[in-house]
Each structure stands twice: as structure tokens, then as C-alpha cells.
VOBA-1610 file (N, C-alpha, C; in pm, whole numbers, padded with zeros to 5 digits, always signed):
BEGIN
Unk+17242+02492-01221Unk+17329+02606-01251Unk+17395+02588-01386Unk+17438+02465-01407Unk+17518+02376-01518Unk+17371+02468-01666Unk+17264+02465-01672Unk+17167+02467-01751Unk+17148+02641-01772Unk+17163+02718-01658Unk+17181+02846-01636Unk+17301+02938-01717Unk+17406+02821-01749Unk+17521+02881-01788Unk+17489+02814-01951Unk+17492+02759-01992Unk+17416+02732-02100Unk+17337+02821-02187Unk+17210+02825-02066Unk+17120+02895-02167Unk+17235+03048-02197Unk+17252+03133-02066Unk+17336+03232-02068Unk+17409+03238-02229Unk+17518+03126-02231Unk+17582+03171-02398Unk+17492+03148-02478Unk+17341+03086-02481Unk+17290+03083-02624Unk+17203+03195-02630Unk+17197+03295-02534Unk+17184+03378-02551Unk+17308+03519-02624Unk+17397+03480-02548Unk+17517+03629-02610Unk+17621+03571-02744Unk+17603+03434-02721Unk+17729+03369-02823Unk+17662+03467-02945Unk+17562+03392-03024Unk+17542+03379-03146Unk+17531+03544-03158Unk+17519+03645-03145Unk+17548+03846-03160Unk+17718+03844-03184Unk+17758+03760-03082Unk+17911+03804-03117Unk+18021+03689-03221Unk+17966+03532-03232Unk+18004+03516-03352Unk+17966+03528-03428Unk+17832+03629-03509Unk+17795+03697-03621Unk+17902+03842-03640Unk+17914+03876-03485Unk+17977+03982-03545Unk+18149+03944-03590Unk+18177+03879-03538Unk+18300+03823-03556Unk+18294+03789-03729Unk+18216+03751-03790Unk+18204+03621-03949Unk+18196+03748-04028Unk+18106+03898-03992Unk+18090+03962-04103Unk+18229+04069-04060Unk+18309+04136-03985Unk+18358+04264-03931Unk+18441+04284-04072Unk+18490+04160-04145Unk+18555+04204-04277Unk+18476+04267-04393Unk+18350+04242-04395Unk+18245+04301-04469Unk+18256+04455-04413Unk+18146+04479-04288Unk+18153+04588-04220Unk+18273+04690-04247Unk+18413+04672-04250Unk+18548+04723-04249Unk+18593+04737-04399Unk+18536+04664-04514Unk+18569+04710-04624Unk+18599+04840-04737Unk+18650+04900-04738Unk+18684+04989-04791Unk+18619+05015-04944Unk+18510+05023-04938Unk+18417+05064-05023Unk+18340+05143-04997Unk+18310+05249-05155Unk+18262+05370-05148Unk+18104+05318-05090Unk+18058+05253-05164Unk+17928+05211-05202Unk+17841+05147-05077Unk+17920+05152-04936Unk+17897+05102-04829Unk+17846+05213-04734Unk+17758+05185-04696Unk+17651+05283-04598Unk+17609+05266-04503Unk+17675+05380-04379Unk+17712+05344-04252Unk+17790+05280-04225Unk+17953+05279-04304Unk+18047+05224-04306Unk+18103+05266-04093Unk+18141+05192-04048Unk+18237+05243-03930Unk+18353+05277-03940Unk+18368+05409-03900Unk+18485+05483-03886Unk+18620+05360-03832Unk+18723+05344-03889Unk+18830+05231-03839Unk+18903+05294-03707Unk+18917+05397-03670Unk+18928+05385-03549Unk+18939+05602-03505Unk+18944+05585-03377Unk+18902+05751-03305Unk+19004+05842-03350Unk+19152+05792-03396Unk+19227+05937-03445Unk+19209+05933-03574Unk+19175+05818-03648Unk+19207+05843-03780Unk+19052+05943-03778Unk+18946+05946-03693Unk+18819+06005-03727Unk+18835+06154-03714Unk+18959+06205-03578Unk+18966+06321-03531Unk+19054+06401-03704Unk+19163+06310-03763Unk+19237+06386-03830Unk+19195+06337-03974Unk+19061+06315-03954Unk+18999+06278-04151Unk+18875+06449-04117Unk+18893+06493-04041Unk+18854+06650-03969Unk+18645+06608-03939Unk+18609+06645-03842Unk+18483+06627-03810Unk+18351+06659-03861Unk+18245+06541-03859Unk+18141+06562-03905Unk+18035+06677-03847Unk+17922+06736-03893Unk+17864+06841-03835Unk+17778+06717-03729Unk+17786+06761-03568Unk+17716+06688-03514Unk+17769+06522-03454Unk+17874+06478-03471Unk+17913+06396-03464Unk+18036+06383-03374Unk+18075+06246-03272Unk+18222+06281-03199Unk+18317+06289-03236Unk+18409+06345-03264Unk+18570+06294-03287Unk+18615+06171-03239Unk+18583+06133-03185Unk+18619+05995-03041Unk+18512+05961-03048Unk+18469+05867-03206Unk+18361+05782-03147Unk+18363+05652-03050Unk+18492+05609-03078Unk+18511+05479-02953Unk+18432+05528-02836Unk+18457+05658-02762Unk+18416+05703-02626Unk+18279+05686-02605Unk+18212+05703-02727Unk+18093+05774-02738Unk+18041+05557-02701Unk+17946+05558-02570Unk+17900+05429-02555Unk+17767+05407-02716Unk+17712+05462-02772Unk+17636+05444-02937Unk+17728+05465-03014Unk+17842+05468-03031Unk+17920+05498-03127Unk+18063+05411-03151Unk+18019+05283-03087Unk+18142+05199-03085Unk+18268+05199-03156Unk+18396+05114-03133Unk+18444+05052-03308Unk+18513+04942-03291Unk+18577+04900-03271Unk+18639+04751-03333Unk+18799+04817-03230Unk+18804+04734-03114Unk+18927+04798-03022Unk+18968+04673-02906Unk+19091+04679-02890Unk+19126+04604-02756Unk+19207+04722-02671Unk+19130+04655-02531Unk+19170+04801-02417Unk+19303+04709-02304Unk+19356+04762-02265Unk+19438+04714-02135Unk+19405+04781-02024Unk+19348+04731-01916Unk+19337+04915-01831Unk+19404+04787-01711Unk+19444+04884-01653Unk+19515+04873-01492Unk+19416+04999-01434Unk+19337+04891-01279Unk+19258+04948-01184Unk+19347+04931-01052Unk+19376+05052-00956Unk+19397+05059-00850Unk+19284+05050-00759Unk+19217+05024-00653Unk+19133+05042-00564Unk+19149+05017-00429Unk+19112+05145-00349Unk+19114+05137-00209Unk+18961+05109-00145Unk+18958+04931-00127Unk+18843+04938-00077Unk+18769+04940+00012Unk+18649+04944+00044Unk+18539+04973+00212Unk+18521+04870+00255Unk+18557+04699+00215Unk+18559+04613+00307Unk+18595+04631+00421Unk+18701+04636+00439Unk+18795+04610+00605Unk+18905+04696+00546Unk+18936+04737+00659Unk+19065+04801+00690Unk+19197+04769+00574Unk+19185+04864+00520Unk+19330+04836+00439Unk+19341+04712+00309Unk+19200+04708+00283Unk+19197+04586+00190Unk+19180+04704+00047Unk+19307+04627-00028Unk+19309+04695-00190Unk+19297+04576-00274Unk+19274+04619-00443Unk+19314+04574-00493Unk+19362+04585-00641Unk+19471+04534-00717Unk+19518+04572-00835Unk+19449+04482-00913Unk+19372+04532-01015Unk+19345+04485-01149Unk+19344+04516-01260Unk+19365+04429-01355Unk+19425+04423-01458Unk+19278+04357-01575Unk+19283+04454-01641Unk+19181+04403-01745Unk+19140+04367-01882Unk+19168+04273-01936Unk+19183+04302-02115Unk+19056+04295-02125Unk+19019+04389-02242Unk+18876+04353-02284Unk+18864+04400-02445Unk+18789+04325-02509Unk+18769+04303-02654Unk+18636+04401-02712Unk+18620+04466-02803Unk+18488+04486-02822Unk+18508+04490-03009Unk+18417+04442-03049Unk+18353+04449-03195Unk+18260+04488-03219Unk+18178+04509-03367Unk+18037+04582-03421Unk+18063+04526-03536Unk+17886+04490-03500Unk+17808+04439-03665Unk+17745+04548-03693Unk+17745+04616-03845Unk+17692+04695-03893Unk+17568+04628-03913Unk+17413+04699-03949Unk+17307+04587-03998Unk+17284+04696-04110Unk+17302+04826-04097Unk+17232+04902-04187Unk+17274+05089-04129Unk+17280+05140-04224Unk+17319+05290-04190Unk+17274+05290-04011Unk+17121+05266-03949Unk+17066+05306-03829Unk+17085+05219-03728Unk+17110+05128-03746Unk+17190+04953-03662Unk+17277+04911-03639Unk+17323+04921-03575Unk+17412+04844-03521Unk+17473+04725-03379Unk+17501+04634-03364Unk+17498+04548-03281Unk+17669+04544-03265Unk+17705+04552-03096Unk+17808+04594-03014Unk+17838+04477-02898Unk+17995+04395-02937Unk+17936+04258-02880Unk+18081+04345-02761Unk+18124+04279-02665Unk+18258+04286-02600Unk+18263+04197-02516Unk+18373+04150-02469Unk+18432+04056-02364Unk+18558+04100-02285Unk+18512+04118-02150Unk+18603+04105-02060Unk+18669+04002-01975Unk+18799+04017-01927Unk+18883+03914-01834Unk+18945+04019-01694Unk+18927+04020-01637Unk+19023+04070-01514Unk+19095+03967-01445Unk+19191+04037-01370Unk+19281+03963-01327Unk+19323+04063-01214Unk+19295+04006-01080Unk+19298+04069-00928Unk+19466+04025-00851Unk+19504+04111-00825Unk+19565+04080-00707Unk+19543+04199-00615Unk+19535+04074-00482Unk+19444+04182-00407Unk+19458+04132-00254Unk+19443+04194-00160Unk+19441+04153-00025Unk+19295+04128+00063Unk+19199+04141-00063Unk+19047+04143-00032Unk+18952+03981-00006Unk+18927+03935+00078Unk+18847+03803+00082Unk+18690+03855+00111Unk+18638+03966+00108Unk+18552+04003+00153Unk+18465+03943+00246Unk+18361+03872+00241Unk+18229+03772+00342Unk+18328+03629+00343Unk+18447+03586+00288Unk+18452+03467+00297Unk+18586+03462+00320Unk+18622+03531+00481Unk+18779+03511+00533Unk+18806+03306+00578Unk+18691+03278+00552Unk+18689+03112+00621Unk+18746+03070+00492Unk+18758+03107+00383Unk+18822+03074+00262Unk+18968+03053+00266Unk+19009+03096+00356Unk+19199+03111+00382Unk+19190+03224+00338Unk+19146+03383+00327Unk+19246+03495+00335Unk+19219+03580+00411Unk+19341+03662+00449Unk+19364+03765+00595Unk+19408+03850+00496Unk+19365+03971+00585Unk+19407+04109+00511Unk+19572+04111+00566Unk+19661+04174+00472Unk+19789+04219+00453Unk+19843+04035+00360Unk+19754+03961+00328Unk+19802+03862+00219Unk+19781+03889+00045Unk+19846+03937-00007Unk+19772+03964-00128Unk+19792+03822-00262Unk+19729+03793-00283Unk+19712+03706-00359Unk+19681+03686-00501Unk+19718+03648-00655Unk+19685+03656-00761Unk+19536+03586-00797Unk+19464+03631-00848Unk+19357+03529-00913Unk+19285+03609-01042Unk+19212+03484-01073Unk+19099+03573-01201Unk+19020+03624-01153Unk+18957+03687-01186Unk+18782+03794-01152Unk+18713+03720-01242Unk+18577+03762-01240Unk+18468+03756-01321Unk+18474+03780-01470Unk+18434+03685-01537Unk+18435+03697-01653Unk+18274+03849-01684Unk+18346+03922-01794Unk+18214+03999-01844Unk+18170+03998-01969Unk+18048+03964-02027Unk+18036+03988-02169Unk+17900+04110-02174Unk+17925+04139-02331Unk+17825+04257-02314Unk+17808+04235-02405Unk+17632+04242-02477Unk+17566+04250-02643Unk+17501+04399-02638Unk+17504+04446-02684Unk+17424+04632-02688Unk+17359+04602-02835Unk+17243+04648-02853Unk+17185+04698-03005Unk+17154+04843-02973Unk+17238+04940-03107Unk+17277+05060-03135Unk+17190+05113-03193Unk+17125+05243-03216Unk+17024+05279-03290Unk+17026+05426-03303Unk+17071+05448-03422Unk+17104+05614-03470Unk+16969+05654-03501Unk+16924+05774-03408Unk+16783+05850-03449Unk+16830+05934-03556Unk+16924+06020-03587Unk+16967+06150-03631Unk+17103+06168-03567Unk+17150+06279-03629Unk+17285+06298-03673Unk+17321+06360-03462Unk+17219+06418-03409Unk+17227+06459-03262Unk+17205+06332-03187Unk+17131+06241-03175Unk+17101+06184-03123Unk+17109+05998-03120Unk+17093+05957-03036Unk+17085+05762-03000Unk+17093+05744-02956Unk+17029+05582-02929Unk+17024+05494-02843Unk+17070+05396-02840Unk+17157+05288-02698Unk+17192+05157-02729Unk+17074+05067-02623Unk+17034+04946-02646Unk+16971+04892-02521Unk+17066+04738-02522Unk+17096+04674-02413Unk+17107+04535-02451Unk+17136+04504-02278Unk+17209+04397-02296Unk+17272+04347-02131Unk+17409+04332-02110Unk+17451+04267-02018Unk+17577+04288-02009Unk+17531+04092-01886Unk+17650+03997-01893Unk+17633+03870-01790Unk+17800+03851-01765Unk+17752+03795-01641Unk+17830+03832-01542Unk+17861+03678-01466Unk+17985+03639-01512Unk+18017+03475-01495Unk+18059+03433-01348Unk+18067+03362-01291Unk+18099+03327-01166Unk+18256+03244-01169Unk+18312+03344-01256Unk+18462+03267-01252Unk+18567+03289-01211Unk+18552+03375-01083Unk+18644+03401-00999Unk+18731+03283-00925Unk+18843+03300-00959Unk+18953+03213-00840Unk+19060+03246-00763Unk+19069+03267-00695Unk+19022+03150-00557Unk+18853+03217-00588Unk+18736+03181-00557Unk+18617+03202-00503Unk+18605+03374-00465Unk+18667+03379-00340Unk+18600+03528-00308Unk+18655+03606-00327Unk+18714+03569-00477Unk+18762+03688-00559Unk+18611+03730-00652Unk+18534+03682-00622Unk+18399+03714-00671Unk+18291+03681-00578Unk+18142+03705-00588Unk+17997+03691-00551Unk+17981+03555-00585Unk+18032+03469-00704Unk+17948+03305-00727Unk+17838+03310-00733Unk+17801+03438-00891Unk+17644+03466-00906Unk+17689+03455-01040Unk+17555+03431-01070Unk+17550+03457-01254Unk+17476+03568-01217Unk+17495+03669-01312Unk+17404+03843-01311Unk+17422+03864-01432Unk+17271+03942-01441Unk+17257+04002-01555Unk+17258+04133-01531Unk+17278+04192-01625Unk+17320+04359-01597Unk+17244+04441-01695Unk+17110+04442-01705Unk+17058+04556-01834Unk+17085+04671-01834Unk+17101+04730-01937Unk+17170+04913-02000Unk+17127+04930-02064Unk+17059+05040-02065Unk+17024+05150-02165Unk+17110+05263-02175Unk+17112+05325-02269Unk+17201+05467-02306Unk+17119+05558-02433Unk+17140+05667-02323Unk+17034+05730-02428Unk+17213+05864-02491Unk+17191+05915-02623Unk+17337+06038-02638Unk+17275+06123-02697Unk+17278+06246-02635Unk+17220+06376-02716Unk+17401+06420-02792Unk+17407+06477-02890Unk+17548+06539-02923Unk+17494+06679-02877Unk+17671+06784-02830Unk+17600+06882-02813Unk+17691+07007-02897Unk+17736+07018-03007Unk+17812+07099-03046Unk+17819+07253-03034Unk+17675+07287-02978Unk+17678+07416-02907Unk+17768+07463-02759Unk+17787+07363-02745Unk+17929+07392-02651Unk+18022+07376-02701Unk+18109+07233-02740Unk+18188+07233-02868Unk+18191+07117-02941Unk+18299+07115-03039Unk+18328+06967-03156Unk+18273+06886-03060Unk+18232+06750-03090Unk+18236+06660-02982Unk+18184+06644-02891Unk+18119+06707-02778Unk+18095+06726-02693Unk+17930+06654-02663Unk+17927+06580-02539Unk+17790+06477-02581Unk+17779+06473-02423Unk+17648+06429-02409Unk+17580+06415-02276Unk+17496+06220-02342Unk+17546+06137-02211Unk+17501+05998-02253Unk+17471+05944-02153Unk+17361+05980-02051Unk+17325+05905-01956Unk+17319+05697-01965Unk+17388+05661-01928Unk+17383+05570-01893Unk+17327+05458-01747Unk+17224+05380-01777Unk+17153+05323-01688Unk+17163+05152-01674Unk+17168+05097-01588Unk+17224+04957-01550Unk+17127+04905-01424Unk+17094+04797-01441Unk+17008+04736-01309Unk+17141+04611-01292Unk+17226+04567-01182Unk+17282+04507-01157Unk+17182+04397-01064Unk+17163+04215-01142Unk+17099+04172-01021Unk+17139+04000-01070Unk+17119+03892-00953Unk+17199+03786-00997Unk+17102+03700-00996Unk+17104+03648-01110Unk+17007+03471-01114Unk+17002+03340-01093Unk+17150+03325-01045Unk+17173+03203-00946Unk+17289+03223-00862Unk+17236+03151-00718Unk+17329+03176-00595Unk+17340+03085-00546Unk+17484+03042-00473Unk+17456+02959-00364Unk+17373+03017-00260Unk+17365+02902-00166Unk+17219+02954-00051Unk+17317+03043+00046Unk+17428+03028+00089Unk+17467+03130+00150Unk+17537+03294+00097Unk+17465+03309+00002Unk+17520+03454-00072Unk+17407+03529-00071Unk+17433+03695-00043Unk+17322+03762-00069Unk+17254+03801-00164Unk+17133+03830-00176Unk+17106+03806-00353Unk+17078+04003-00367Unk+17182+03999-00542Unk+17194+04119-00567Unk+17077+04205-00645Unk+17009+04331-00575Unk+16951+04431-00645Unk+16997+04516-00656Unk+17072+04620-00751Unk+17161+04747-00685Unk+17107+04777-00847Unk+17057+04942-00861Unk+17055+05069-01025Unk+17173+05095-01000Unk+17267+05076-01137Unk+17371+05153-01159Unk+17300+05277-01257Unk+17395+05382-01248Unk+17389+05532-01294Unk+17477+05629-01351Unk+17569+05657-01447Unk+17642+05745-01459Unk+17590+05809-01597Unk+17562+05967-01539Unk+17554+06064-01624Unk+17688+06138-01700Unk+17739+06047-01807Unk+17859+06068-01866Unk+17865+06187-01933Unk+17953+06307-01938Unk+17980+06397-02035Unk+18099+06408-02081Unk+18111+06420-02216Unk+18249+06397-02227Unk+18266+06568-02332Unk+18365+06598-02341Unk+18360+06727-02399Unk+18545+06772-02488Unk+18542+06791-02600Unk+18681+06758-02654Unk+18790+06860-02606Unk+18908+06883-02617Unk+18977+06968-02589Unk+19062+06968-02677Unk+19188+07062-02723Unk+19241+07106-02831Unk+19389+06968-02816Unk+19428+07002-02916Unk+19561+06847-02939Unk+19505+06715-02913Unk+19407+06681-02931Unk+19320+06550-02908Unk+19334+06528-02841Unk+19301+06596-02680Unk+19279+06583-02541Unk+19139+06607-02505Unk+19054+06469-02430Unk+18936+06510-02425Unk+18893+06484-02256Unk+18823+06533-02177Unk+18794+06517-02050Unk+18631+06448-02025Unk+18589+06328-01978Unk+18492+06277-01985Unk+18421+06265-01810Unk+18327+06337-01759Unk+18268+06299-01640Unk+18173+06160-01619Unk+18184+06106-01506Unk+18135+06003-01464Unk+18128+05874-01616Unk+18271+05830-01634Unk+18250+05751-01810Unk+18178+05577-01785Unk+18184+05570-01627Unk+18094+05425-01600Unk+18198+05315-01674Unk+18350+05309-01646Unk+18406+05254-01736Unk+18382+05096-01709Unk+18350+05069-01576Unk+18328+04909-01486Unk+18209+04980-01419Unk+18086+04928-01471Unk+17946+04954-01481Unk+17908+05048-01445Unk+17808+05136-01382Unk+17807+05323-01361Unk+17797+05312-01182Unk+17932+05374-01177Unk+17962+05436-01051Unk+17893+05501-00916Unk+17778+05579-00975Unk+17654+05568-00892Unk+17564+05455-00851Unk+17525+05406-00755Unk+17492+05348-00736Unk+17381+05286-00603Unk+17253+05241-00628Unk+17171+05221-00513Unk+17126+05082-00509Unk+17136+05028-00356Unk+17077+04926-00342Unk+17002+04907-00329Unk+16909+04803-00368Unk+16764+04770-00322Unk+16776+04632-00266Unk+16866+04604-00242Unk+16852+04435-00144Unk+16911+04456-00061Unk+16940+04376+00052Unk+16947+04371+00167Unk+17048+04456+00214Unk+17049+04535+00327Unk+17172+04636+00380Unk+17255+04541+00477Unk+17402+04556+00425Unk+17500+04517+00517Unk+17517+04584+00666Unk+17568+04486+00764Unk+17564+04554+00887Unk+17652+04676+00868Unk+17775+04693+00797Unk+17869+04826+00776Unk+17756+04942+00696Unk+17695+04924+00671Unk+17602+04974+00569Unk+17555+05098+00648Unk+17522+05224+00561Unk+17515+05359+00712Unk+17347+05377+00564Unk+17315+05392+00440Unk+17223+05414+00404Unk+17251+05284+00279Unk+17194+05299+00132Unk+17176+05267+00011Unk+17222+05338-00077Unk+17300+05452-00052Unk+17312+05533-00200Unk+17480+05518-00191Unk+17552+05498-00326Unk+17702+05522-00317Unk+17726+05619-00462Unk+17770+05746-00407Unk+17800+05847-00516Unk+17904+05909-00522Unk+17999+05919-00633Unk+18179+05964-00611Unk+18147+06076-00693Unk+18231+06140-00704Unk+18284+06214-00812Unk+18421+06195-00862Unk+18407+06149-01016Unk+18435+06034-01137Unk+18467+06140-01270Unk+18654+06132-01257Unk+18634+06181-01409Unk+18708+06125-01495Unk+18737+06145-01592Unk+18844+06083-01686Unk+18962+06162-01782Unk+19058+06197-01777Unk+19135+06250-01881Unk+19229+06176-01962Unk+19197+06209-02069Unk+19268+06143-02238Unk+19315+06227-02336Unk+19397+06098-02427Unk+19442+06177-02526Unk+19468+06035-02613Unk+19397+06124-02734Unk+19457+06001-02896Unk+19566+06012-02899Unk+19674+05903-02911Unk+19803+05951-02994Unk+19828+05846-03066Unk+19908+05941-03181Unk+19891+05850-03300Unk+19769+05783-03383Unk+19780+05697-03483Unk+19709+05673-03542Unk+19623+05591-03520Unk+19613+05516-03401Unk+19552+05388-03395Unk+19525+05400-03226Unk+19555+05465-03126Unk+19628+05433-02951Unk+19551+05532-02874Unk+19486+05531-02735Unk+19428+05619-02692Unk+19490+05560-02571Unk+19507+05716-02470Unk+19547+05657-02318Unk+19462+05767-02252Unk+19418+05705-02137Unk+19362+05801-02033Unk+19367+05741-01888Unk+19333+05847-01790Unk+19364+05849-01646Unk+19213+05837-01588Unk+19146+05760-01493Unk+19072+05777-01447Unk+19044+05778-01312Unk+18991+05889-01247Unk+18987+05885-01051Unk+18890+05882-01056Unk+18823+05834-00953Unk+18663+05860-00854Unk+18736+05836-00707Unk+18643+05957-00698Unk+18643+05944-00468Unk+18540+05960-00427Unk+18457+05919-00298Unk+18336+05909-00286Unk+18299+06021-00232Unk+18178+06066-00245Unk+18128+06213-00180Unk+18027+06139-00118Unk+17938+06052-00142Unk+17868+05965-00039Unk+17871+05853-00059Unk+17927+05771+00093Unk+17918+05603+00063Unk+17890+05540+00156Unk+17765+05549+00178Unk+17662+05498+00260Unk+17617+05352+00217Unk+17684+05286+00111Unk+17627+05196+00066Unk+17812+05122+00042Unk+17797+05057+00058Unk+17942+04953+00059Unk+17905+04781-00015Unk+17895+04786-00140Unk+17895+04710-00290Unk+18023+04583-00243Unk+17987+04454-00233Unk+18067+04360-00178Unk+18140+04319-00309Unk+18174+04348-00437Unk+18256+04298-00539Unk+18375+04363-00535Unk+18474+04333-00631Unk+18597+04428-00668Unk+18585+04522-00735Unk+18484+04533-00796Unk+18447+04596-00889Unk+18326+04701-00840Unk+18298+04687-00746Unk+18164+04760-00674Unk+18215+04914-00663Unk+18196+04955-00526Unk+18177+05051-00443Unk+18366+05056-00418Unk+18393+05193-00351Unk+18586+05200-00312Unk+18558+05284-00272Unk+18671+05298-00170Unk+18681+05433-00107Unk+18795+05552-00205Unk+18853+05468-00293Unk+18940+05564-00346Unk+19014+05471-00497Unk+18977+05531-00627Unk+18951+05470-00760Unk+19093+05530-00857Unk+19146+05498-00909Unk+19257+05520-01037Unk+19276+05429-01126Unk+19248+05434-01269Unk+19280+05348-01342Unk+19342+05421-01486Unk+19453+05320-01492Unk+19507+05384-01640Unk+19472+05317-01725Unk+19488+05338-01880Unk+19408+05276-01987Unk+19520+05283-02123Unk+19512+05186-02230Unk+19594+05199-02347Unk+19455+05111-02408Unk+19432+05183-02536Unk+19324+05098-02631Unk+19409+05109-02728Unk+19382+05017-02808Unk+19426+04981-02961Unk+19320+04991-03042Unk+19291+05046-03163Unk+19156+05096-03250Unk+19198+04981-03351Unk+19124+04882-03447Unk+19173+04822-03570Unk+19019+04843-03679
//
């Protein structure tokens, strides 16, 4: 496992301390620079909009920028009876420019659970109505970005998924890899801004202990996000903790009634100021036939608030 976690960073390290060595290059304030990145989503909304392009490129998953997020997650979850939990999430993201059509999109997440949830492992010491502090799963993500045209792109890369939950069954004790694709049409025939970005995810884990179930589950969210006037924008299904739709293909839990788990997921925001974005996010399930054993999985009932910082 020791060799598993290894190879793992020599795979994602070296994307994100490249992007880390050049972002002062990338960010320079020169004319002569092509495919410069916008420094952050209001200064883009009030430098007034490109033909074809978002106002809110942060939102836009091909359209990154250089941001730290805070979000607070509420969740009511389908384990057992009355098991919630509060988390708390910082997460980092940067971009290496390579060239006007390239770009490489590194990020790192931390959560932090308190929660009354032990899920498969109450022999661990926890009972529901105990809520307890711990870390979650570490997340990192590498994406490579790829501008077809001024309508259109693609990102492909992965996303790994650390086994560093504590106490323990505050996580699975899997390493997973998570591949994504994202395809973004822009659609300005509806209005400024306005984009359709299907997003696609295979969630599955490459090392387990022998008593854990081993994970196959497609994640799915067909994101639309669409602008609204005073830099208020409303985004469907935004997949903010991997895409919300979701089907299993490994083994069904005895609570388990089918494989498919599908909410309806939206998001409302607003830039303020020069640098700050906040938004609200619910999902409730319209089918949840499928019950996702993480904190982060499947819920019967979703809210999370958000503050990003753009630099």
C-alpha cells in the first residue's frame, strides 16, 4: 500500500509543483502574453464580457483561475437513522498556462467532519447521537484544459482520493481514483454567460483492506449555469463534491432498493466585490435507490455554503 501511495504523488505532485514555480509568469501583467488568465471572476464580469465567453470563469469547470474556497457542507445522511454530518472544507486550486489552447488545473482538498456517522464500522467505538471531530479524505485533482474555440472545451484528467480519514470510518480506507472528463458548449443565445458542461467521473478504489467493499460507482452531473443581472448567477447540478448523480456497478448493499441515486441539485451565487464569491447550494433526492457509504456520497438531504477568494 506504502508503494501505492508513492507511486500516487509521482504521479499528481510534479503538474502541481510546476504549476506552483511558473503561476508568477502565467499572472504577469504583460501585454505581450497570450492566453493570459483572467485574475479573478469579478474583476472579469466588470472589465465587461467577451463575445462567447463566461463572466464567472472560476465556475466554468475549463475555465479555471487561481482561488481558495471555504465551503461548509450540511448533510442528512441514508446510513442509519439520524446520522448527519458537518463539513468543513478548504480547498486550493491553481493553473499552468502552456499556451493560448492549454492549460493544466492542479487543486487540493482537506475536509474536516464532525459528524455522528460510523457507517459499516460501529465496532470502531461510534453510536449514532455521538458526534465526533475528525479529518476526511484528503482530495487532489490534475485536469488538462483544452480550448477548441471561443464556444467550446474540454478538460480530461483525474482526481485521487487518500485514505486519511480519522478516526478511520470517517472514510472507506481506499486509495481511488476518480477520472473526469468535461466537455462546455457556451451558450449566449440564451444569455451573457450561460454554458451547458456535462461533467463525467468513474469513482473506483485501488487498494483495500480485505474487509471493505470494493468501489465501482459513474458519477454524472449535467451542469448549467446561466448569469443573472447584479452578478447573480444560478448553476444546476454544479457536481461541487464529485457529480451528484450517481450509479453503482459493485456490489448492492442490503439497504440498497436499486443502483441509481438522482437529486435535484442547484446552486445560487453572487460575486461581490472585487476578488469574493458566495453561494448556497441544496440537493434532495428524487431517487435514492442507491445509498453511497462515504460522507461525501449519496444524502438524503444536502446544503452547503461557500466563500472563494480569486488571487
Amino acid at each position: 500500500m506504502g508503494n501505492i501511495y508513492r507511486s500516487t504523488l509521482v504521479i499528481l505532485l510534479p503538474a502541481l509543483l510546476l504549476s506552483a514555480s511558473v503561476h508568477a509568469q502565467v499572472w504577469a501583467p504583460s501585454s505581450d502574453l497570450e492566453g493570459r488568465i483572467e485574475p479573478s471572476e469579478a474583476e472579469y464580469v466588470q472589465s465587461g464580457a467577451r463575445q462567447g465567453k463566461s463572466p464567472i470563469e472560476g465556475q466554468d469547470p475549463t475555465q479555471t483561475v487561481r482561488r481558495f474556497d471555504f465551503r461548509y457542507q450540511y448533510r442528512n445522511l441514508p446510513t442509519h437513522n439520524n446520522d448527519q454530518a458537518n463539513i468543513f472544507t478548504f480547498r486550493a486550486d491553481d493553473v499552468w498556462q502552456l499556451n493560448e489552447s492549454w492549460r493544466i488545473s492542479g487543486r487540493i482538498e482537506l475536509p474536516l467532519a464532525y459528524t455522528n456517522e460510523v457507517g459499516n464500522n460501529r465496532a470502531a467505538g461510534g453510536t449514532d447521537g455521538a458526534f465526533r471531530l475528525g479529518i476526511g479524505e484528503v482530495v487532489a485533482q490534475v485536469l488538462s484544459i483544452h480550448k477548441i474555440n471561443e464556444r467550446t472545451a474540454i478538460a480530461f484528467g483525474t482526481q485521487a482520493i487518500f485514505p486519511t480519514a480519522n478516526p478511520e470510518y470517517l472514510g472507506v480506507n481506499q486509495y481511488r481514483f476518480v477520472p473526469t472528463f468535461v466537455a462546455r458548449w457556451m451558450l449566449p443565445e440564451i444569455g451573457l454567460g450561460t454554458y451547458f458542461a456535462p461533467i463525467v467521473r468513474y469513482n473506483f478504489d485501488i487498494a483495500r483492506s480485505s474487509n471493505r467493499t470494493h468501489i465501482s460507482e459513474l458519477q454524472f452531473s449535467p451542469t448549467f449555469t446561466t448569469i443573472l443581472p447584479d452578478n447573480w448567477f444560478v448553476t444546476l447540478f454544479p457536481g461541487t463534491a464529485g457529480a451528484d448523480i450517481r450509479y453503482n456497478f459493485g456490489r448492492r448493499q442490503p439497504s440498497d432498493k436499486g443502483r441509481l441515486f438522482l437529486p435535484a441539485d442547484f446552486m445560487v451565487g453572487k460575486i461581490l466585490g472585487q476578488n469574493t464569491l458566495a453561494s448556497i447550494e441544496i440537493g434532495v433526492p428524487v431517487i435514492k435507490d442507491y445509498k453511497g457509504s462515504t460522507l461525501l456520497g449519496t444524502y438524503d438531504f444536502k446544503l452547503e455554503a461557500r466563500i472563494a477568494y480569486f488571487f
